[in-house]
C-alpha positions in Angstrom: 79.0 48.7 169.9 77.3 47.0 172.8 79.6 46.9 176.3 78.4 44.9 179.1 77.6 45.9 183.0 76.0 43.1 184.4 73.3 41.3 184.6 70.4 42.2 187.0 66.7 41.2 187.8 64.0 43.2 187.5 62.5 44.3 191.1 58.9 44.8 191.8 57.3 47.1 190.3 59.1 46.5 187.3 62.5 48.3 188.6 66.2 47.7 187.4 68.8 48.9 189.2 71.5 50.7 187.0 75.7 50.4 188.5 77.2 53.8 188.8 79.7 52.9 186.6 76.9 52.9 183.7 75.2 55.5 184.9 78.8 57.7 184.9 79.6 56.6 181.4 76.4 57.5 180.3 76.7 60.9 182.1 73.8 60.4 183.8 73.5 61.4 187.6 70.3 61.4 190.2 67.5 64.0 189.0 68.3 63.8 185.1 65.6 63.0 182.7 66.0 60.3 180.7 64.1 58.9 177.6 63.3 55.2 177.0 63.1 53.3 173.4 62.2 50.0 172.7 63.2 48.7 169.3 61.1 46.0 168.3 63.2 44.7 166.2 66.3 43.6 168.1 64.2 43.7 171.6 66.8 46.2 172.9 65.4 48.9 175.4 67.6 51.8 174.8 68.0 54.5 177.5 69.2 57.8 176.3 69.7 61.4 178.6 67.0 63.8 178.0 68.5 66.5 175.5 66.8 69.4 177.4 68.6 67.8 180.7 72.3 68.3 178.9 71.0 72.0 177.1 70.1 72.9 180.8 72.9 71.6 182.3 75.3 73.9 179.5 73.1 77.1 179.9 73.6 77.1 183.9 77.5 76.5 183.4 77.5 79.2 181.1 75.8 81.1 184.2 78.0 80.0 186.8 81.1 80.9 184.5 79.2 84.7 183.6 78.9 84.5 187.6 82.7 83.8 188.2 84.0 86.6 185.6 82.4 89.4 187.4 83.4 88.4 191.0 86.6 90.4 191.8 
């Protein structure tokens, strides 16, 4: 299923700017690694969130929680 955000022009460089709201649906924020597609097919360039990024992001969680049990 395809949802629409807008409609944006590509900047120099070959730059898009991505809204916040897609970004926060995506669960994306600043500093995550991200992996780009292109599927020849349909043309579509797909964005997905690194898997490393989210297996990083669950292992220091698990770390702060580990951190929070042993505080008095």
């Amino acid at each position: 299923m395809k949802i629409h955000f807008g409609t944006k022009k590509v900047q120099k460089m070959g730059r898009i700017a991505l809204t916040e709201a897609l970004l926060r649906n995506a669960g994306i924020q600043e500093g995550d690694s991200v992996d780009l597609y292109f599927d020849a097919t349909t043309k579509a360039i797909i964005i997905e969130r690194t898997p490393s990024t989210e297996a990083a992001e669950a292992s220091l969680s698990a770390k702060r929680t580990k951190t929070r049990a042993k505080t008095p």
